[in-house]
N, C-alpha and C positions, 0 to 999 in steps of 0.2 A: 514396337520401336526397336530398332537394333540396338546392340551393344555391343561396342569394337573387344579385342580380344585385351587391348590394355584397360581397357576399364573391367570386364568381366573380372582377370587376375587380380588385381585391386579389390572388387567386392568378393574377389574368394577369398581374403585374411581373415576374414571373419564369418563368412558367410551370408550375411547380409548387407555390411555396407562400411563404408572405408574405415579406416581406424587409427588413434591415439592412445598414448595412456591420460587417461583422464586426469588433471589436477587439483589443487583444494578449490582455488580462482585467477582468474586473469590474474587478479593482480598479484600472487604470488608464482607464477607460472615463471620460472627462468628463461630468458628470451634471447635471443645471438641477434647481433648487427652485420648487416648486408647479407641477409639470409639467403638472396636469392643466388650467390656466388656468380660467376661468369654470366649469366643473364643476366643478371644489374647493373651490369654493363652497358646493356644497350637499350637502346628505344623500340628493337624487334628483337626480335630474339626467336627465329621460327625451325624446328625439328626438320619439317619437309618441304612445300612450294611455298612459293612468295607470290602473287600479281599484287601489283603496285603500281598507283600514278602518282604525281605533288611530289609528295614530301616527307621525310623524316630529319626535323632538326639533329637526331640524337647517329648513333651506329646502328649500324645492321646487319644479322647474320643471319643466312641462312641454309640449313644443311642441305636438301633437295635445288631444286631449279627454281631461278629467279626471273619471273617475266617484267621486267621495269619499265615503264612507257607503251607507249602504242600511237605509231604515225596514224591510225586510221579515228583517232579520238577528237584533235589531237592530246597526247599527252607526253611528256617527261618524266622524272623523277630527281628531285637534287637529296644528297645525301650529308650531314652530317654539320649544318650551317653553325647550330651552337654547340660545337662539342670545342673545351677549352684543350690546351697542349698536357696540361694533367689528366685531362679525361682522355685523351689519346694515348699517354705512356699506361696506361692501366690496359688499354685493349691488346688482346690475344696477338701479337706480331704488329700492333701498334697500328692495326688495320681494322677504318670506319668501315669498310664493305667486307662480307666475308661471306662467299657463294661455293658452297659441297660441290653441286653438279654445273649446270650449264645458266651462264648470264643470257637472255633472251634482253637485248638494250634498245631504246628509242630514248635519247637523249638524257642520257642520265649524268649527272653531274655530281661529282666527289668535291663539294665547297670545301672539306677538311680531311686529310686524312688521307690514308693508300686502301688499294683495294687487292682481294687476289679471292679468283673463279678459277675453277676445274677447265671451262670454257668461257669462251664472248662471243655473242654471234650477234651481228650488226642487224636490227631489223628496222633501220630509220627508213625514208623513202630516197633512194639513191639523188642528189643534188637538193634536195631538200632538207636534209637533217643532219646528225652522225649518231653513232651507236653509244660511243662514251667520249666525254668529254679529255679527250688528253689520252699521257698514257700511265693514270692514275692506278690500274686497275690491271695486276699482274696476273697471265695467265697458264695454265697446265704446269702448274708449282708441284710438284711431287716431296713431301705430300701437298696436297692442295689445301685443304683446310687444315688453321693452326686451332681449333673447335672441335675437340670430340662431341659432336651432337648426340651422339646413343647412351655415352656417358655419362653427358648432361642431360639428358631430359629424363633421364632412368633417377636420376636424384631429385632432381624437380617433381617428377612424379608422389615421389617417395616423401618429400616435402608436401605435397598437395592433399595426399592422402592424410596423412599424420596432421595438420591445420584443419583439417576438416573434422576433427574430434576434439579441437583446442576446445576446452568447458568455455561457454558463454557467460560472459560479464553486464553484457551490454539490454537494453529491450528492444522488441520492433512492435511498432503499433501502428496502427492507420486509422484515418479519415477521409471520408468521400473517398477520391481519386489517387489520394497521398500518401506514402510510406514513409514514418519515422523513426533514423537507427539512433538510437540517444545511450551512451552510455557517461560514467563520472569519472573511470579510473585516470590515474594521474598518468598510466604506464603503458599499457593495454585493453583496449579494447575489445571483445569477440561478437561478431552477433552471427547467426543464425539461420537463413531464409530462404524458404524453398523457389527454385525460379519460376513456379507458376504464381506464386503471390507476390513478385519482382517483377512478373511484365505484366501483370494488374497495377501498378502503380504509375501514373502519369506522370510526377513530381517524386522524389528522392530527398530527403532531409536529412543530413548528419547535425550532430551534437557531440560534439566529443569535447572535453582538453587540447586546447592549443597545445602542442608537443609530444599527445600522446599517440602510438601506431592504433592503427582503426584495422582489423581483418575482418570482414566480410566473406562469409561462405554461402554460399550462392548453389544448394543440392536439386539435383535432378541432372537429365540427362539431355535437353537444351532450353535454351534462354533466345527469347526472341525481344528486344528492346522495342520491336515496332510493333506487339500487337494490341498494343494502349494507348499509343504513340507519345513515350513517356517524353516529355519536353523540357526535362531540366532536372539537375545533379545541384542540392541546395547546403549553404551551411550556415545554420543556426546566428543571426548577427550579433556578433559581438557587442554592439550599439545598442541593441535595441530595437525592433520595429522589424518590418518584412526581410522573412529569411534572405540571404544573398546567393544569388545562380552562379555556379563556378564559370570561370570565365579563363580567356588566356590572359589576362592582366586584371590581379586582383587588388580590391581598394584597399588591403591591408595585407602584410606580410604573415599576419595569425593565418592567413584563412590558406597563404601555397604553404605552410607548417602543414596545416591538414592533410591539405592534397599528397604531399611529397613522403608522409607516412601512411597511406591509403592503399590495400591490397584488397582486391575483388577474387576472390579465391572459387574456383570453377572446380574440384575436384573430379565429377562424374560426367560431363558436358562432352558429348560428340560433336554439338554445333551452337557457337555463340552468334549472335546476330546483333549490329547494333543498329540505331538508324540513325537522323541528321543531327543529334543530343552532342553537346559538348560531354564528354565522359573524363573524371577525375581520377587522377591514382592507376596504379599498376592494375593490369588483366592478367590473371595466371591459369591459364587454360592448356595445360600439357596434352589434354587427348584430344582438344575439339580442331574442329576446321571454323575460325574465327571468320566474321565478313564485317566491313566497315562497309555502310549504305549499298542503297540495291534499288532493282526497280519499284517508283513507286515514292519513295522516302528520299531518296539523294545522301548526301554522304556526310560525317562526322567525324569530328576529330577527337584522338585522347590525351587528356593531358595526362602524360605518363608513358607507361611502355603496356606495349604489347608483347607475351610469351605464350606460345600455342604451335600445336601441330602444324597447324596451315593456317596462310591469313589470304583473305582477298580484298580488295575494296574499289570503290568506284573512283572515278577522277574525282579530284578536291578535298580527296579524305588523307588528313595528317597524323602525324606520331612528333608529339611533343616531345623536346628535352628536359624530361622532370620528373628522372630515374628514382625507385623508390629507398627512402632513407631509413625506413621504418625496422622496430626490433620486435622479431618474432619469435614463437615458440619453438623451443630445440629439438624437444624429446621426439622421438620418433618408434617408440615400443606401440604395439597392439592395442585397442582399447576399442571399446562403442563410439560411436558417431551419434550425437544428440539429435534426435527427429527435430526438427525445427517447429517453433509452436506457432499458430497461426496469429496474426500479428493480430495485436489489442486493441481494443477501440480505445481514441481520444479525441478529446473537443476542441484538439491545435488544429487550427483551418491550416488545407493544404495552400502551398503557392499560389497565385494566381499567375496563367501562365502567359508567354511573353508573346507579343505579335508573331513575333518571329524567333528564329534563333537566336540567341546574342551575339552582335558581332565584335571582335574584340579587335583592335591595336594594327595595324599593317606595318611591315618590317621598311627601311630606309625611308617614312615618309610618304611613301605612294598610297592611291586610294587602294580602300579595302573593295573586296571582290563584293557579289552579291550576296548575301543571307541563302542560305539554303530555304526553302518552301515546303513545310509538312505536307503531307500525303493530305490532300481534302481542302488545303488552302490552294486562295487563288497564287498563280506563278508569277513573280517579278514580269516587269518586261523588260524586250530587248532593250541592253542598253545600245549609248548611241554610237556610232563611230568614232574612234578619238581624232586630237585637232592637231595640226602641228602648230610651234609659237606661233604659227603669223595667220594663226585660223581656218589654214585649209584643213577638209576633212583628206586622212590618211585611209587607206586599206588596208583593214582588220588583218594581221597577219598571223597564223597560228602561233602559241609560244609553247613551250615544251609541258608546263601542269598550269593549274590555279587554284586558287583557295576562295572558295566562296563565301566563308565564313571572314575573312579577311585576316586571320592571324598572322599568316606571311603571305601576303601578297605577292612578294617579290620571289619565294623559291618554289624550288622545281625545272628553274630554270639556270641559263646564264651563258653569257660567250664560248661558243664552242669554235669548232674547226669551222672558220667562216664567220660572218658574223649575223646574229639573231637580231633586229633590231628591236625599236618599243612596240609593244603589242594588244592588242585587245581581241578575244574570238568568243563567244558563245555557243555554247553545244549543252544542248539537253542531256539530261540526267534523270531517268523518271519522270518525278513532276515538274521538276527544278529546273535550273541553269545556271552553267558555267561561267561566269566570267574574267576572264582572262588579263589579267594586268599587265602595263609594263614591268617590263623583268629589267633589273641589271645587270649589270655586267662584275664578274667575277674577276678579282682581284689575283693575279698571277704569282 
């Protein structure tokens, strides 16, 4: 298996594998707030390419080239739907889009915020589409990026390595098909886990303290989420009774506490894979080439951000707004990296898993899109043509993204140069399919 020349550097500190200085325990471990600096910022946060369709509720930057949409999909991308006017004055030149090299656009839509690219290069279908919505998105700014990417991801790095030796507080154990991270500290949590005993697990269980940051280290050198076809990211019910599946709308405010201090820490990972799994919490993957669904599995969304080398993903795959809040480990001196011990047995039954994906909530009221369809399940069917009021059926008209899982229905899209009107279109995805909702129209 290869190893890129930044991970190789990284495992030469020590000679065999990343490093910390070791502490007494989590729970005495000194921790800093908004650890992840200028990446905390955003909901992407990518070193080099971007392809993207749908959506990112949050910002996004990217140092290399950005391919957003694609008329031949079809797809879009809307950009920054919940980011409030304080989350905007925090961003780098107070700019939701932020592209190093060249914008490659099919309808991309700035709901919040300014943009500025090195370039824009219109790739919609001439009378059919536009490249960007407006004139949001400022180009050949000298300099062009207000984001030193080399910078930044050289500290990031340097943070990924040093949390990857954070002493473990927490335990991982399993049963059947299920992985359980359980720890008690009031403050921090650490656990452990190699990613070939990570994509053995179908179901994911957290147990933590309400309040307290959860880091997960995640060693090896890729993670494939689709080779178990793991089905669900769980936490522990506060109530009583069958663990609860994270969701994008959860039945109690304890359980987005979790979420929103939740960091998946990827220190060694050339290539992260996820499949159609709603995924919780921050990805911090500074060396890998990240991919949200693919052929086969169809696409997922994270609640949290994404930060990595490179990200790709298939139409209907999202980046939540649910930046991480959590307080992590400072220190950053030399130290061993804990081998990960092979998780425990226990007689907690894993989840029992869900027909389908969960679908959660759709934004203004419209229906939610299709469920994604595991790899080996039968596929939804077409749906049907939509009606106008008076019951005629309309013609399916492309709309610029959609969300299958139905979180935001409505973005990806929105009134551009011309107008888009209500829409529905289905376009396979691997096993799956796309369904396309009406879009609204964007507020001027």
């Amino acid at each position: 298996m290869r190893t890129s020349a930044a991970v190789a550097a990284v495992l030469a500190v020590t000679g065999a594998a990343l490093s910390w200085a070791p502490a007494a325990s989590a729970a005495t471990t000194e921790c800093v707030t908004h650890p992840l600096g200028t990446a905390g910022l955003y909901a992407e946060f990518i070193e080099k390419d971007s392809v993207r369709h749908s959506d990112s509720e949050g910002a996004v930057a990217v140092g290399g080239d950005a391919t957003f949409g694609d008329p031949k999909q079809p797809s879009g991308f809307s950009i920054g739907h919940k980011l409030t006017a304080a989350d905007l004055a925090k961003l780098p030149g107070g700019h939701s889009l932020v592209v190093g090299g060249t914008l490659y656009a099919n309808q991309v839509v700035l709901d919040k915020g300014t943009g500025i690219a090195g370039k824009v290069v219109d790739r919609s279908t001439p009378g059919q589409g536009f490249g960007v919505d407006g004139d949001r998105v400022r180009e050949g700014a000298s300099p062009t990026s207000p984001v030193d990417f080399g910078k930044e991801f050289a500290a990031l790095r340097t943070l990924s390595s040093a949390w990857a030796a954070a002493p473990t507080g927490g335990t991982v154990s399993a049963a059947g098909d299920g992985l359980f991270l359980a720890g008690t500290d009031e403050q921090l949590n650490v656990f452990a886990v190699s990613a070939a005993d990570l994509e053995k697990a179908r179901s994911i269980t957290l147990d933590v303290p309400v309040g307290s940051s959860t880091l997960v280290n995640v060693l090896g050198t890729s993670y494939d989420m689709s080779t178990s076809a793991t089905y669900g990211v769980y936490y522990k019910n506060l109530d009583g009774g069958a663990p609860v599946i994270d969701d994008y709308a959860m039945p109690r405010d304890e359980y987005r506490q979790i979420r929103a201090k939740l960091l998946w820490n990827f220190p060694q990972a050339e290539t992260v894979k996820k499949n159609y799994t709603s995924w919780p919490g921050t990805i911090l993957a500074p060396n890998a080439d990240v991919s949200m669904g693919g052929k086969g599995y169809g696409p997922g969304h994270v609640n949290g951000s994404v930060i990595a080398a490179s990200l790709k993903t298939v139409p209907g795959a999202e980046t939540h707004q649910m930046n991480f809040t959590g307080c992590l480990p400072k220190g950053t001196t030399p130290g061993p990296v804990p081998t990960p011990e092979k998780p425990k047995p226990t007689d907690t039954p894993a989840p029992t898993p869900p027909a389908t994906p969960e679908p959660t909530p759709s934004r203004d009221g419209e229906t939610p899109g299709t469920p994604d369809t595991p790899s080996g399940s039968a596929s939804p069917s077409t749906p049907a043509a939509p009606t106008t009021p008076g019951g005629s059926t309309t013609t399916p008209t492309p709309a610029p993204s959609a969300t299958p899982e139905g979180d935001l229905a409505t973005t990806g899209s929105a009134i551009g140069p011309g107008t888009i009107g209500a829409a529905v279109a289905a376009v396979a995805v691997g096993g799956g399919l796309l369904a396309f909702a009406k879009r609204r129209r964007r507020a001027s």
